[in-house]
C-alpha positions, 0 to 999 in steps of 0.5 A, a space after each residue: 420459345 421455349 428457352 425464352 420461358 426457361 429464361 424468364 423462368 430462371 429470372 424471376 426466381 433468381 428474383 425472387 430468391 433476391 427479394 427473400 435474401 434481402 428480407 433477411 437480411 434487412 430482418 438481420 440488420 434490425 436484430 443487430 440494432 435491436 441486440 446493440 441497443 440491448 447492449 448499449 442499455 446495459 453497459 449504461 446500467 452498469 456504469 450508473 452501478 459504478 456510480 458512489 452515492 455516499 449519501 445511500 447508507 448501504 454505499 456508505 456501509 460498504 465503502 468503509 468497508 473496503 477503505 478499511 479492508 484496503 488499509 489492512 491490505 495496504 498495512 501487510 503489504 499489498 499494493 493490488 488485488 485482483 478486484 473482480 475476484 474480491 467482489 465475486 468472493 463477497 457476493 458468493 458468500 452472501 449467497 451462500 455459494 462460496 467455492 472454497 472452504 472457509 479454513 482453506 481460505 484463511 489457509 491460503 490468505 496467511 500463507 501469501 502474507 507471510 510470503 510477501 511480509 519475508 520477501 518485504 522484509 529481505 528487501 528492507 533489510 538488504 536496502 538498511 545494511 548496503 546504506 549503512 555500510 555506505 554511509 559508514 564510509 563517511 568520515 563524519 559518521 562515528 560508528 559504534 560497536 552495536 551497529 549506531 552511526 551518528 554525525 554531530 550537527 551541533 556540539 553540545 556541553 551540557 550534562 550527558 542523560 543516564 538510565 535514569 533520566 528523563 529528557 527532552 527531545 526535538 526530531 524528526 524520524 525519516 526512512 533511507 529513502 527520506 520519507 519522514 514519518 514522524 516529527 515533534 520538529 514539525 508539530 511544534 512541541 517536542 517530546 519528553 520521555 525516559 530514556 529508556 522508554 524508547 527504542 535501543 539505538 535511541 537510548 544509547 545515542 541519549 547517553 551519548 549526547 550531551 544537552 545542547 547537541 543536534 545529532 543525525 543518527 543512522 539507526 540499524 534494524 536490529 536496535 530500531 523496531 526489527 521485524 515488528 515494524 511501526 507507524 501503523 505500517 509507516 516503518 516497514 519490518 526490518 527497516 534502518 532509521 534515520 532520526 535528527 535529535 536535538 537534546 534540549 534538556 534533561 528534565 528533573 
């Protein structure tokens, strides 16, 4: 009799510590849903913050913001940022709360640029003297003492420019990699200038052709735009050229 107590005693604890156990654990279940809920309605609220509304003039402020930062970036030679630290930095100095000092900052800004601007202009420089090389080899290519390459296209017979001239050109500016960045050939009117209002390696190639003469010419850095760079950031620093000229008349 006893141990039947005992054993209906041990049941309907066990019973009951099941029915507390379960409880908690249907307690536990709704916490989590309610949690997931919470995360789930955040998550949403972040996306819609993502969301650009150009018509908000505060959005539209600070979209062209960025598009003109990204630009800039782009122009000296970046092509990524880590875009969390960028946000975090503006909204720290908006409140107030930056973490740097301003001078350490433009300490370590102009220090990176100008390490990827050197690393940007090895590469290019080492890129425009092995296809310059290359393409010396050609046995249409004439190369001059300074460094100028040019193939005639089309023979020319009229009167060769001078110092002092002007002229009239129709070309078309191209990378080593063929990538145009100019061309009066494609906006339909070609350009007029002194022959000595250009670039070196123009101006010697100008006193070398005469009118009539289409030429390709292989320009190096050095008598291009060397370390300045131009274009907007379209000629990379220390960049080889590559310009078709037509010389269509020496202007009077």
């Amino acid at each position: 009799m006893k141990k039947s107590i005992v054993v209906i005693a041990a049941f309907l604890i066990g019973f009951a510590s099941f029915g507390q156990k379960k409880k908690d654990l249907i307690k536990e279940v709704a916490r989590l849903k309610a949690e997931a809920t919470e995360i789930q309605a955040r998550l949403a609220e972040m996306e819609k913050a993502k969301e650009l509304n150009l018509e908000d003039s505060l959005q539209n402020f600070s979209y062209a913001f960025g598009v003109s930062v990204g630009n800039n970036l782009k122009t000296v030679g970046f092509d990524s940022l880590s875009y969390n630290a960028f946000a975090i930095a503006l909204e720290d100095v908006m409140k107030g709360r930056e973490k740097m000092g301003l001078e350490e900052c433009q300490s370590e800004v102009q220090n990176t640029i100008q390490l990827i601007q050197e690393k940007e202009a090895k590469k290019q420089s080492a890129e425009g003297e092995l296809f310059l090389k290359e393409n010396g080899k050609r046995p249409e290519v004439i190369t001059t003492e300074s460094g100028l390459q040019y193939e005639v296209l089309t023979k020319g017979d009229g009167a060769i420019p001078n110092v002092k001239d002007k002229v009239k050109v129709h070309y078309t500016g191209m990378l080593i990699n063929g990538k145009v960045f100019d061309s009066s050939v494609e906006r339909g009117e070609p350009n007029v200038f002194g022959v000595t209002q250009v670039i070196k390696g123009w101006q010697e190639a100008l006193q070398l052709m005469p009118v009539g003469s289409k030429w390709k010419v292989f320009i190096p850095q050095d008598i291009a735009y060397g370390q300045r760079g131009a274009g907007g950031g379209m000629i990379p620093p220390y960049a080889a050229l590559i310009f078709e000229m037509e010389l269509l008349a020496i202007e009077k």
